[in-house]
N, C-alpha and C positions, 0 to 999 in steps of 0.2 A: 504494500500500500504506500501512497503518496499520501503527503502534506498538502499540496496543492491551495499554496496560499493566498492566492489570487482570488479564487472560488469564491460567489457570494454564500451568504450564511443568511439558512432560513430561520424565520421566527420560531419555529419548533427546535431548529441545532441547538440556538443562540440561545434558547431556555435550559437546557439538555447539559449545555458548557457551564454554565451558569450554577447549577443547583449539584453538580456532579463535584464542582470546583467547593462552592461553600459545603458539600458534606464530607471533604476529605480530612483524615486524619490528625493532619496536621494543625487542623481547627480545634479538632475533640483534644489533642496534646497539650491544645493552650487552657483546657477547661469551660471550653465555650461552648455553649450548648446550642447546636444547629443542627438538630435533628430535627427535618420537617415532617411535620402528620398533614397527610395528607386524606383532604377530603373529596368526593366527586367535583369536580370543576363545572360551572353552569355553560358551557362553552355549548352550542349546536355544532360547534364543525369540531369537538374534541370528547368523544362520546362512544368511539370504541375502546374498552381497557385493555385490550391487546396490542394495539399499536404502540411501536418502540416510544412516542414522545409523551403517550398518556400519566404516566406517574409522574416525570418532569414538570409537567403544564400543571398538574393536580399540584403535586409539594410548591410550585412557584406562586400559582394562584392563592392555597393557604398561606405562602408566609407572607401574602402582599407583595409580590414584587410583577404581579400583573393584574390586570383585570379588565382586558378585553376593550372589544368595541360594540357599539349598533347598529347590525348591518341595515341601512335605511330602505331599503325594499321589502326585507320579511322582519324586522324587526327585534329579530333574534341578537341576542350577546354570544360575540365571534371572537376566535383570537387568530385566525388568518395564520395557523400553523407553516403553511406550504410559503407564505409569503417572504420576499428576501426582508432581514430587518434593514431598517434606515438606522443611522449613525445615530441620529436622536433617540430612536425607540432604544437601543439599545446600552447609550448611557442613563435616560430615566432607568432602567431598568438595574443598571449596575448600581445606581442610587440611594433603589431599594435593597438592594441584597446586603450592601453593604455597612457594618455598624459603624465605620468610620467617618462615610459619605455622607449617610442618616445624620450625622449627629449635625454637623453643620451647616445640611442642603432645606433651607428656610423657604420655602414658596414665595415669591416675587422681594424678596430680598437681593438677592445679587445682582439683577440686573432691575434695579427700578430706575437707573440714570443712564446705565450703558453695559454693553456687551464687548469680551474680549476681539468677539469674532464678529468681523461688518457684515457676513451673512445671516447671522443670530440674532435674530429683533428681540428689541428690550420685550414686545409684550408676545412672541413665541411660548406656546407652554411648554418646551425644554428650556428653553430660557438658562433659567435658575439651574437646572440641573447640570447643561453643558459648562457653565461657568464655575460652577461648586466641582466637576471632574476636571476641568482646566485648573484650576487653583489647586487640586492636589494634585497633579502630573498624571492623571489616568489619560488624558487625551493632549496635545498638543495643536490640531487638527489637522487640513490635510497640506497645508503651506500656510506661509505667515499672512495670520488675519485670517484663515477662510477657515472652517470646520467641515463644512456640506451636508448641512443637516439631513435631509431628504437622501442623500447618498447610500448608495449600497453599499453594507459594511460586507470585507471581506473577510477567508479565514483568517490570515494574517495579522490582521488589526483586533478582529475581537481577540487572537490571543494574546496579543499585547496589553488589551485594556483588562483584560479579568486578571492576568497576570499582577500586570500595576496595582488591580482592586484589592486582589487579596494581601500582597505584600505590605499595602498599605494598614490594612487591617489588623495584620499579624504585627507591622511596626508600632501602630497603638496599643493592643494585646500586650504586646514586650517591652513595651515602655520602660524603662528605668532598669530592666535585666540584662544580659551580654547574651540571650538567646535568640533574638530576633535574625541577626542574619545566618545562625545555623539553620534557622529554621524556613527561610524561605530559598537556600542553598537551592533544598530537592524541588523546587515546583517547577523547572523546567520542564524536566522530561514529562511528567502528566500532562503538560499541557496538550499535548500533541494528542493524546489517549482520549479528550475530553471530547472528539469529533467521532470516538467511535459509536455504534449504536447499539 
């Protein structure tokens, strides 16, 4: 198998990477408790339990780190699994997962006068978020001043960013110990594993 990290990343992957990456080991080592219970997700388009992203969608759904759309023709609450994510959808998303991001990402706080990035409107609803993952180095964007909200994220970059998330994470967790960067040493090589299904 290949890495192929040019590839875009659907909203079912990007979920998949995401809850694989916060239930690994190295979280449970710091005493952190991230184990998600997961309940049936209200999703119409995520309603088989046998499909590889069902458990994913369900644990991300309970611990809040999604909750879908409406689809405006049948009205139904969707979460567009098959769909590639956009660079936005998938920093709101790392915002949530993450207890470091959470703690400081204040709704229309960051950008109520201005935005890092001149593509990123003060009153965009990732707003706040891309600015709050800009100010901890989880994204840089894709050249200086632009982000590309709407962009299709690829494998590449989501591993870069959930990378950055968790180490960030783990650097709070370890605060004031000399265990932090033994500890985010190993998350290299999992990253590559987290595109498996």
């Amino acid at each position: 198998k290949s890495f192929q990290p040019a590839n875009s990343v659907n909203r079912a992957e990007f979920i998949t990477m995401v809850v694989k990456t916060f239930e690994q080991d190295t979280s449970n080592f710091l005493g952190v408790d991230v184990e998600f219970k997961a309940k049936a997700p209200p999703f119409a388009d995520v309603n088989d339990p046998i499909s590889w992203y069902y458990k994913p969608v369900a644990k991300a759904y309970s611990a809040g780190f999604i909750s879908g759309s409406i689809d405006p023709k049948t009205g139904q609450l969707n979460f567009r699994p098959g769909d590639d994510i956009t660079r936005a959808e998938a920093i709101a998303i790392l915002n949530k997962a993450s207890g470091a991001l959470s703690k400081t990402d204040s709704p229309r706080d960051g950008c109520t006068f201005s935005s890092s990035f001149k593509d990123v409107k003060t009153d965009a609803w990732y707003c706040d978020e891309v600015e709050n993952a800009y100010m901890h180095g989880i994204t840089k964007g894709k050249s200086k001043g632009v982000f590309d909200p709407d962009g299709k994220l690829n494998r590449a970059e989501a591993a870069v960013m959930i990378r950055r998330t968790l180490e960030k994470d783990i650097e709070e967790m370890a605060s004031g110990t000399e265990s932090a960067g033994e500890l985010t040493a190993p998350l290299a090589a999992p990253l590559g594993q987290l595109f498996s299904k």
